[in-house]
C-alpha positions in Angstrom: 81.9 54.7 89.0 85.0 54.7 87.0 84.0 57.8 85.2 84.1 59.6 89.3 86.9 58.2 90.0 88.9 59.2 87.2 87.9 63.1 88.0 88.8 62.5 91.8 92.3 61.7 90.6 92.8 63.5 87.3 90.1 66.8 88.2 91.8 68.6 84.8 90.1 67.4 81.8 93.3 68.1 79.4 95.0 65.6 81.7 92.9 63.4 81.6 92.3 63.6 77.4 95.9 63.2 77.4 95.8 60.0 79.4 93.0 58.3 77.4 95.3 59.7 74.5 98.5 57.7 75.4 97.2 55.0 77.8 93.5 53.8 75.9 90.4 53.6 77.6 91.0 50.2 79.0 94.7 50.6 79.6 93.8 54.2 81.7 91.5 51.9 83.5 93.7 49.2 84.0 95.8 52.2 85.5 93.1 53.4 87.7 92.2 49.8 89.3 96.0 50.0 90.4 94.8 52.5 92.5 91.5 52.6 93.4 89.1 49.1 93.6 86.8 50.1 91.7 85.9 47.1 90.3 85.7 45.6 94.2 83.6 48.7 94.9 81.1 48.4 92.2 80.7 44.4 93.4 80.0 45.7 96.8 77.7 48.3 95.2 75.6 45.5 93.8 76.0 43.4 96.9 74.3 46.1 99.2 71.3 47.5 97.1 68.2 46.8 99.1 65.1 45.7 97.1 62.7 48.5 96.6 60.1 45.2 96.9 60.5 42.9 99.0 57.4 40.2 97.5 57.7 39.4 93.8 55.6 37.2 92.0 57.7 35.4 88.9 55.2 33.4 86.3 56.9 29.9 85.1 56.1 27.2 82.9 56.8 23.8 84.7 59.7 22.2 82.7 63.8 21.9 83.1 64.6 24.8 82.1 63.5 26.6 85.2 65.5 24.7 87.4 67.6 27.4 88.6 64.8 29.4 89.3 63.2 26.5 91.2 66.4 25.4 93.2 66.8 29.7 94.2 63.1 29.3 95.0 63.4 26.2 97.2 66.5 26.5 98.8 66.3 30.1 99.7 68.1 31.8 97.3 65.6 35.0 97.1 65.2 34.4 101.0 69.5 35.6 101.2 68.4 38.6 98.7 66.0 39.8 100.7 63.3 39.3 98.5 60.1 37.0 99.2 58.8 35.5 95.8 56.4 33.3 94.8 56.0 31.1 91.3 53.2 30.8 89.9 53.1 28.0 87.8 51.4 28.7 84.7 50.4 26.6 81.5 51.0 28.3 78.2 54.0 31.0 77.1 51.0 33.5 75.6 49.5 33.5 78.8 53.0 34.9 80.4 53.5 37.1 77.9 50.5 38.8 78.4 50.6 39.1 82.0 53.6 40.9 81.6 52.9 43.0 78.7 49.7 44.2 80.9 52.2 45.0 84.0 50.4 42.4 86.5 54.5 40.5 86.1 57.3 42.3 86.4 59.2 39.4 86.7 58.6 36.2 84.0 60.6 32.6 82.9 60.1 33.5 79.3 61.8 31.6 76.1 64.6 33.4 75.0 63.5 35.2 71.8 60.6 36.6 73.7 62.1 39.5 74.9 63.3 40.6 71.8 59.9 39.7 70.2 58.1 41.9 72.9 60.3 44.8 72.7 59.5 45.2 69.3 56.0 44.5 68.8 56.6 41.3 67.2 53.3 39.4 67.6 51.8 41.4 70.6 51.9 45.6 71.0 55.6 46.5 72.0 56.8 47.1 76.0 60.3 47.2 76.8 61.7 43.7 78.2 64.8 42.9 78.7 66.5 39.5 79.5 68.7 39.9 82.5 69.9 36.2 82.5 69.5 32.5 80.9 68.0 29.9 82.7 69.7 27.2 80.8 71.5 26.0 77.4 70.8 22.8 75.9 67.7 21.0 77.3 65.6 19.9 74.1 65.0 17.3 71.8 63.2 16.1 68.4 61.3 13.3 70.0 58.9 11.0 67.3 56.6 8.3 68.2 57.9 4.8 68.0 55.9 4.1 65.0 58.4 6.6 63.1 61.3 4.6 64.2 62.2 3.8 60.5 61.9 7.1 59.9 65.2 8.6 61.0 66.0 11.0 57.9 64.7 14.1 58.0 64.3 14.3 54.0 61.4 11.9 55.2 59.3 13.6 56.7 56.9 15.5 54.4 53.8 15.4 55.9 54.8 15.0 59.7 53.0 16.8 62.0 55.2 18.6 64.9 54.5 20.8 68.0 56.5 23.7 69.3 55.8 25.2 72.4 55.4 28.9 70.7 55.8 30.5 67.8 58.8 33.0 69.7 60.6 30.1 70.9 64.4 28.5 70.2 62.3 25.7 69.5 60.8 26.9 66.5 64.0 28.2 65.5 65.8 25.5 65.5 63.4 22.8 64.4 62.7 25.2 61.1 66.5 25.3 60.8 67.0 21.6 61.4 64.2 20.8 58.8 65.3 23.4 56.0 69.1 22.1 56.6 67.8 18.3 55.2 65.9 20.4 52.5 62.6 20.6 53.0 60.6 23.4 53.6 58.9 23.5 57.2 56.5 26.2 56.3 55.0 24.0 53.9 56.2 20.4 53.9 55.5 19.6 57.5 52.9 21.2 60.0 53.9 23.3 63.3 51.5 23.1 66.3 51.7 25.7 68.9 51.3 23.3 72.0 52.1 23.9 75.5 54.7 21.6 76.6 52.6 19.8 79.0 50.3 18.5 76.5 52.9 17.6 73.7 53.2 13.7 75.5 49.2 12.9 75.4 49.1 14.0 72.2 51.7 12.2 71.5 50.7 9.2 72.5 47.2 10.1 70.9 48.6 10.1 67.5 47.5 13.6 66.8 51.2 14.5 66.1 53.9 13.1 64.7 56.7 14.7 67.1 57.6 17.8 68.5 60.7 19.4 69.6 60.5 20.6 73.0 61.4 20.9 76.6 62.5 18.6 78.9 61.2 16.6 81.3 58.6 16.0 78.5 61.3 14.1 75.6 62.3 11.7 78.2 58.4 11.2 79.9 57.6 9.8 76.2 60.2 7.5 76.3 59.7 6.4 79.7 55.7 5.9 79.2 57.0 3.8 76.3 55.8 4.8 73.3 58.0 7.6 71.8 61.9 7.7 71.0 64.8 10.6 71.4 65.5 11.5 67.6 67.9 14.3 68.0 69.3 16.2 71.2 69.2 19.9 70.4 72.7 20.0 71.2 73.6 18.4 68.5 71.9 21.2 66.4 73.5 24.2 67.9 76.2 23.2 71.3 75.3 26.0 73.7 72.0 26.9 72.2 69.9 29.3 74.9 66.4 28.2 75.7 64.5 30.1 78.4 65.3 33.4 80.4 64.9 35.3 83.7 63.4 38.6 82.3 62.3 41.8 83.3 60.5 44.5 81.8 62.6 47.7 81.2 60.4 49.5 84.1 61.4 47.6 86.8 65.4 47.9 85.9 64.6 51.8 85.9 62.7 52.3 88.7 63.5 49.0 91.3 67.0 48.6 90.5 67.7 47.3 93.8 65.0 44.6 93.1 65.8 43.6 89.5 69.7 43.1 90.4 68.5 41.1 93.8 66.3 38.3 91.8 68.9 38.9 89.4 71.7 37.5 91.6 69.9 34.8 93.1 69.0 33.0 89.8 72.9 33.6 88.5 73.7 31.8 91.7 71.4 28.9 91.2 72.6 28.2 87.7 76.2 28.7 88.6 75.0 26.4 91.3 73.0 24.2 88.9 76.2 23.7 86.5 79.3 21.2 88.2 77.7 17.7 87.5 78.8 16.6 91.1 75.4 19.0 92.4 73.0 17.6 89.8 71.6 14.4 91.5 70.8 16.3 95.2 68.5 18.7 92.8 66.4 15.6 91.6 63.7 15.4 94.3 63.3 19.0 94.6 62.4 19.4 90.9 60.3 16.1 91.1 58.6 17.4 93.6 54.5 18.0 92.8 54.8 21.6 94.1 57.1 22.0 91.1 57.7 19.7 88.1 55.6 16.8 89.4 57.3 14.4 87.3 58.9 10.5 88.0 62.2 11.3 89.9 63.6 8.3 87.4 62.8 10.9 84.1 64.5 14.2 85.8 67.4 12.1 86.8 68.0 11.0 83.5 67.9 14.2 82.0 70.1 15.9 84.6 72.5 13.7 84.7 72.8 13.2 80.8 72.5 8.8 81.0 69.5 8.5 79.6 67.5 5.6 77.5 66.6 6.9 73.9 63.8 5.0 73.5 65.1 2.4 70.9 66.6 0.4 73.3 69.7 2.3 73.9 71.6 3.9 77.0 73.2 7.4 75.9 75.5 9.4 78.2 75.4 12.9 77.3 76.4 15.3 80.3 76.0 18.3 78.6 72.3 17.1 77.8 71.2 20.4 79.6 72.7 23.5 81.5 73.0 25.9 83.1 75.1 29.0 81.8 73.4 32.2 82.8 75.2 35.3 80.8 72.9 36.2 78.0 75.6 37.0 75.1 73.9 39.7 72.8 76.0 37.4 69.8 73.3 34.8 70.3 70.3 37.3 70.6 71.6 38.5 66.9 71.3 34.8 65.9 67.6 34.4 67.2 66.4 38.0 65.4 68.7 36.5 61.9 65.6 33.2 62.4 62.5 35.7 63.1 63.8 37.4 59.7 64.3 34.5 58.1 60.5 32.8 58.8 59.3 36.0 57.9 58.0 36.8 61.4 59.8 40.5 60.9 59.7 42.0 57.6 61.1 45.1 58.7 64.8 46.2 58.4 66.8 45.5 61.6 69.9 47.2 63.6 70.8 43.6 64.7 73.6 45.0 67.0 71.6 47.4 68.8 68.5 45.5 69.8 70.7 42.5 71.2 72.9 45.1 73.3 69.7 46.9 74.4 67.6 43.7 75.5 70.3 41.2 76.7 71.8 43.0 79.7 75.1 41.0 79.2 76.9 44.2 81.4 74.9 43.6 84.6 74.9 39.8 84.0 78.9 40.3 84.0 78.8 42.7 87.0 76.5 40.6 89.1 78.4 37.3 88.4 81.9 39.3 89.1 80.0 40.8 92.5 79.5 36.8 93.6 82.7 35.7 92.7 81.9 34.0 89.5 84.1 35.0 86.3 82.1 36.5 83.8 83.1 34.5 80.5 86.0 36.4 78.7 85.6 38.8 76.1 84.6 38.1 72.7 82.5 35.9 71.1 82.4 32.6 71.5 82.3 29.5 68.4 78.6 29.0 67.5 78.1 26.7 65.1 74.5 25.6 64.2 74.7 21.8 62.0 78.0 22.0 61.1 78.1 26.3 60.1 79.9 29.1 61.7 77.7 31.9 62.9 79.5 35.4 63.0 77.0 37.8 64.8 79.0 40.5 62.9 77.4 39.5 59.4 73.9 38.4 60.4 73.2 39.9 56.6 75.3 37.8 55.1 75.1 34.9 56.8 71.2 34.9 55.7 71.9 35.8 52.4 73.8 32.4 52.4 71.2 30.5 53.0 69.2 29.3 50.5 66.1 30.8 51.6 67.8 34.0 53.5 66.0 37.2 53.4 67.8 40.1 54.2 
């Protein structure tokens, strides 16, 4: 759009090289916007789009991290898009990825390294998916059974056994990184179960692991069934960590635009909803709800609103225990591929850059939330630090090779 309009006004290239010569791209822009709306034209662009489909079906797994695509779902969000969707609730991350990878989804809540994993053929045959949006930040937690109670340092726990919820998961990620930080080594000094979250409590409570490090409701449902305890908010690993995703495959942004950017804009207006504390406890009975999370009101309180019990006989308050920030920085996709390399779940040499900027559609995230009257976050990159180090997506290479275990 800025591209036309800067041949309506300028029609003679050499003017215009001249321009971009003196002025910059952005400050020609700025120029432009002075007098044309562009930028008011390209929101209404978005704004009027009709879906090319009207049904969609989205796949979701039944945890916290889906709340804003529940709360678009159940208070009509998709409805104002024009779009009628349904959820299907689903059990295990594999079986979502697969659904989509055959083309019976075009639409999934998948963790957030997933679309980079299934764009290139890491673990299943490539197709193009792309994450339009985050569901959430935050959210997780190292939970142990009360019989490890005594064992609070990590340099302890040789032997443990632990669930994730999938090998492609921030989960992993983090747990791996949390582990090796306290120097052990979590590909052999401590087992990883791939468990779907729903069955991390019973087994749990079985004794059949030791902990796990996953979703939410499911930290706080062991603590309120009384037999496990909050270890470590995954907050306190990485502030601002992303966890699960509204994502696409690259065929529908192609060839449904008008769809994609419609469930695209109702889930960045349920997390935008989702964020100011103030809306948090109105959401709890909805997400409660049986149709959805079917969990005790009491447990998705706690977690929402960040005043919890930790299981040891403690009451934390923690707002920023989960949520919801929907644009998907590339920086942080560069982070997640940095992990996959470093576990050894991609051997191959990487363009870091590129395959963030390709799959995390950070541009239309910032259009879309400029188009609703949301500030897209401002440029650059924002401060991630994961245990205490600084992360600079432009050195991914070097940042592994400081590691002690980095691979390159």
């Amino acid at each position: 759009m800025a591209e036309s309009v800067l041949r309506a006004l300028y029609p003679h290239s050499g003017m215009r090289r001249a321009l971009l010569k003196s002025l910059g791209a952005q400050g020609l822009l700025a120029a432009v916007a002075s007098l044309f709306p562009y930028r008011a034209a390209e929101a209404m662009l978005w704004d009027r789009t009709a879906p090319e489909h009207k049904h969609v079906r989205i796949a979701y797994l039944p945890i916290m991290c889906a709340t804003p695509l529940i709360m678009a779902h159940a208070h009509g969000g998709f409805v104002r898009e024009g779009l009628a969707v349904t959820l299907e609730k689903t059990t295990s991350w594999a079986i979502v990825r697969d659904r989509l990878a055959a083309g019976r989804l075009q639409v999934a809540h998948l963790l957030a390294p997933m679309p980079l994993t299934m764009s290139m053929g890491v673990g299943s045959p490539p197709v193009g998916v792309d994450c339009a949006a985050l569901q959430n930040i935050n959210g997780q937690a190292i939970t142990l059974h009360l019989r490890h109670r005594n064992r609070r340092d990590p340099r302890t726990w040789k032997g443990m056994r632990f669930a994730i919820p999938f090998d492609y998961s921030i989960h992993n990620l983090l747990l791996r990184y949390y582990i090796a930080h306290y120097g052990l080594d979590p590909s052999r000094d401590v087992t990883l179960r791939v468990m779907p979250p729903p069955d991390m409590v019973a087994n749990l409570r079985a004794g059949n692991i030791d902990g796990f490090l996953g979703p939410e409701p499911f930290n706080q449902r062991a603590v309120y069934d009384g037999f496990g305890y909050i270890h470590t908010l995954s907050l306190d690993i990485w502030d601002g960590h992303p966890c699960c995703s509204l994502s696409v495959r690259s065929d529908l942004v192609r060839e449904a635009p008008g769809t994609f950017a419609a469930v695209t804009r109702a889930l960045i207006a349920a997390a935008e909803f989702a964020h100011p504390a103030a809306n948090r406890p109105g959401m709890v009975a909805t997400l409660a709800s049986p149709r959805y999370l079917n969990q005790p009101a009491t447990v998705v309180n706690q977690v929402l609103t960040g005043r919890f019990a930790d299981g040891l006989g403690h009451v934390r308050d923690v707002p920023d225990r989960i949520d919801f920030a929907p644009y998907p920085y590339p920086a942080m996709a560069v982070w997640i591929l940095s992990q996959l390399k470093r576990w050894g779940y991609v051997h191959r040499h990487l363009r870091y850059q590129d395959i963030a900027r390709q799959v995390y559609l950070a541009a239309d995230a910032a259009r879309m939330l400029r188009a609703q009257g949301y500030a897209p976050p401002a440029a650059g990159v924002p401060d991630f630090r994961i245990m205490g180090r600084t992360f600079d997506p432009a050195r991914p290479r070097a940042y592994l090779a400081s590691l002690a275990d980095g691979r390159r």
